[in-house]
N, C-alpha and C positions, 0 to 999 in steps of 0.2 A: 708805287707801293710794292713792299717784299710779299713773297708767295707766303711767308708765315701770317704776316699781317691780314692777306684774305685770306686764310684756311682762321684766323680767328675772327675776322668779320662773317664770313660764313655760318661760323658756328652759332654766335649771336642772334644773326639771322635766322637762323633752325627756331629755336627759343620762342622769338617773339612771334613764329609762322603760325598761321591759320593750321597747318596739320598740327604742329606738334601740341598746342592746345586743345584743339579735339581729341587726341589720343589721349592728352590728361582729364581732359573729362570723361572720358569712357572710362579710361581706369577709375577713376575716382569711383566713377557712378558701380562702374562692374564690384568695385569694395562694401560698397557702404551697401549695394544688393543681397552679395552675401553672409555679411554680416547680420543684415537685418531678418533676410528667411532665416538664418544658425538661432538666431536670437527668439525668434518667433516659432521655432520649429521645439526648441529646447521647451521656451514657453509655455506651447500646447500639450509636451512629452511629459513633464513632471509636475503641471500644473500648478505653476510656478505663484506663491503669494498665495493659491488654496489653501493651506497649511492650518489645520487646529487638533487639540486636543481629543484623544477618544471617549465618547462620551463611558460613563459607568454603567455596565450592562449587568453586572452582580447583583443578583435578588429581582430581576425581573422574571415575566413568566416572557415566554418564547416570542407571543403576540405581542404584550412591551417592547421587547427589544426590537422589533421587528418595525416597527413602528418608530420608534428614535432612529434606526438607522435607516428609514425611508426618507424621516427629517435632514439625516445630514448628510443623506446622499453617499451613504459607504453600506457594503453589504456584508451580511453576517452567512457565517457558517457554524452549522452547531456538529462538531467532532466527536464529541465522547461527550458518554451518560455513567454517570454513578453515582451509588446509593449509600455510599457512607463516605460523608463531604457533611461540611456544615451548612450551615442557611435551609429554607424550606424546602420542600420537595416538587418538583416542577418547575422548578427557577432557575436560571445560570447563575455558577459556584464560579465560574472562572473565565478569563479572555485574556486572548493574545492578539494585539499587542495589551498589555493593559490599561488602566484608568488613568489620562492623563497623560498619555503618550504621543507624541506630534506625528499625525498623521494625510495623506490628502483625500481629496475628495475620490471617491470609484475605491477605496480599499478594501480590502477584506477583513473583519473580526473575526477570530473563532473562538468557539464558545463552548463550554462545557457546561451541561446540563444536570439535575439533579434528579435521579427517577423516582417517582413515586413509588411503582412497582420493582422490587427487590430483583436484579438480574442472577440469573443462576446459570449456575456451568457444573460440567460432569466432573465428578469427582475423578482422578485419575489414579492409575493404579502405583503405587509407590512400594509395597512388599517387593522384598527381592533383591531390591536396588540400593545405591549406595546412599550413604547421607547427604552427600554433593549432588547426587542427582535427583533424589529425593525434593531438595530446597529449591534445584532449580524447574523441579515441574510444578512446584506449589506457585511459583511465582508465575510461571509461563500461565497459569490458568485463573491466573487474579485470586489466587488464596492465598492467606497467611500462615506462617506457620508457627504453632504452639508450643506444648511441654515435649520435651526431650526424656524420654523413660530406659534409661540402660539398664537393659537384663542380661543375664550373662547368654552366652551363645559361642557356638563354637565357629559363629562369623562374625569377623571386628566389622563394627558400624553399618551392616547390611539392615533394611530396617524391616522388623518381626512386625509391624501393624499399625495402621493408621486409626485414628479413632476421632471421633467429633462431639464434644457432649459430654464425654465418660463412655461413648458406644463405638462399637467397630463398624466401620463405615465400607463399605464395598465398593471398588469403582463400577463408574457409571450413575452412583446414585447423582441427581442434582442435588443441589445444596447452593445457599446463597454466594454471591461475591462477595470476598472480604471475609470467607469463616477459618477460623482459626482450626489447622489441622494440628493436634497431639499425632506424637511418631515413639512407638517402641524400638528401640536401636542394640543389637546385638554388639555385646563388650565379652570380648574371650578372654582376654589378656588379664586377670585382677588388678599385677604388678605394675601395668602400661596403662593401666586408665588415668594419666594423671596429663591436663590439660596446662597451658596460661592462660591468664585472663586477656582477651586483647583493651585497647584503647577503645572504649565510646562516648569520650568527650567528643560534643560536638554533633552527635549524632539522634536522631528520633525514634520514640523507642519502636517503632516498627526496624526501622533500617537497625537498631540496636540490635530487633532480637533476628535479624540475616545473620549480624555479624557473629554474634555470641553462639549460633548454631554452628557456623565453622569451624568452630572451637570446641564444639560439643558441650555447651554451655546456654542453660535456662538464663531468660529475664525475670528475676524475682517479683521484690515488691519496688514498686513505680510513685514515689512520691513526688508529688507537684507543690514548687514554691506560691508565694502567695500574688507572683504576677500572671503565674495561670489562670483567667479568668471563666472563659467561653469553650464551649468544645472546640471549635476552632485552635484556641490556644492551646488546647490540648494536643491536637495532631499534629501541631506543628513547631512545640518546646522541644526542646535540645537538652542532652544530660548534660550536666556540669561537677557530678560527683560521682563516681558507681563503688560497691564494695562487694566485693575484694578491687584492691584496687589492680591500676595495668601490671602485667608481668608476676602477677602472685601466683602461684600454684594453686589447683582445684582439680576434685576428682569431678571426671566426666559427667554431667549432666546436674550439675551443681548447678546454683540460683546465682545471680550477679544483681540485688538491689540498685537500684537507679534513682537520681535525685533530679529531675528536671527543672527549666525554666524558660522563659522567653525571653530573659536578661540576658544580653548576649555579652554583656560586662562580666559578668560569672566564667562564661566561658575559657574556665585558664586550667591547664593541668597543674 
């Protein structure tokens, strides 16, 4: 017999040897090990097949919800409280993730609440300052802001006075969340008072009257179509017409009439 012909009986022979089948069962076995803790390790990680829907925690009182999410085994977090939101007072207005969202078991909810008691913060001081900086400390302090009053002044857009009510407001006083600040705004220029109108298709008339103050422009009057039903639908319709319309010219602190809807089909400039 040629030396090739035994180096291929040899090799045969390896094959069908007591080692080299052992060594394939250990591989095999060391595979289907690892595979099996990855598989089972993943399993336990993401709670694999636990998977449902979050339950609806809107309009419960805090004890409710607390209680459905003992039920299904996910815990709640209550983030922020506010007082002008729709639904009851004492109740969750809102959750993240929301109603109906595939979640697993050990998640967290959080929840926004609705206070009974009115939250208040200090009025801050806005005389002196610019109109830009003005809107942005109205905002930093969860207030809204009002009428725009240009007087003449021999400082363009510095603002001469905050006012709440019809009354001059002082900083530091408290005052609810969510009150609407009037601002007196110094206009020097007669000839330069003259503004455009921006774009608020699209927009809520809160985020409306941000935009419209950048421009040195009132939100007039605020008319709701007849899919506005609930307050709810109120805070949260979108204009779909405004007058004057985008890009028309307007003196400073002029009104910008608003036509709102919740049709998001209207939504067309």
């Amino acid at each position: 017999m040629s030396s090739s012909e035994n180096s291929i009986l040899s090799f045969f022979k390896f094959f069908i040897s007591k080692k080299f089948i052992i060594n394939i069962v250990l591989a095999i076995t060391f595979i289907f090990v690892v595979l099996f803790g990855t598989l089972f390790y993943l399993k336990s990680f993401t709670n694999h097949g636990k998977q449902f829907f979050t339950p609806n925690f809107e309009g419960l009182t805090v004890a409710e919800a607390e209680q459905v999410a003992k039920n299904k085994k996910i815990k709640i977090k209550i983030i922020d409280s506010v007082f002008e939101a729709h639904g009851e007072r004492g109740t969750i207005v809102d959750q993240t993730p929301t109603f109906n969202f595939m979640i697993k078991k050990g998640r967290t909810v959080f929840l926004t609440k609705k206070t009974i008691i009115p939250q208040k913060v200090s009025m801050p001081n806005l005389r002196n300052i610019s109109l830009i900086q003005a809107k942005s400390e109205i905002v930093t302090h969860s207030l809204k802001i009002g009428k725009l009053d240009y007087r003449d002044s021999k400082y363009e857009n510095l603002i001469l006075e905050q006012i709440v009510d019809g009354k001059i407001i002082q900083p530091g006083t408290m005052i609810v969340s969510g009150t609407k600040i009037d601002l007196v705004v110094g206009r020097s220029k007669k000839d330069a008072s003259i503004t455009s109108v921006p774009n608020l298709i699209g927009l809520t008339k809160d985020d409306a009257a941000l935009l419209a103050a950048e421009f040195f422009l009132n939100i007039g009057t605020a008319i709701y179509d007849e899919s506005v039903i609930t307050k709810q639908d109120t805070i949260s319709a979108m204009i779909w017409k405004h007058s004057p319309k985008k890009n028309w010219k307007a003196d400073l602190g002029d009104d910008v009439d608003i036509w709102l809807t919740i049709d998001k089909d209207l939504l067309v400039e």
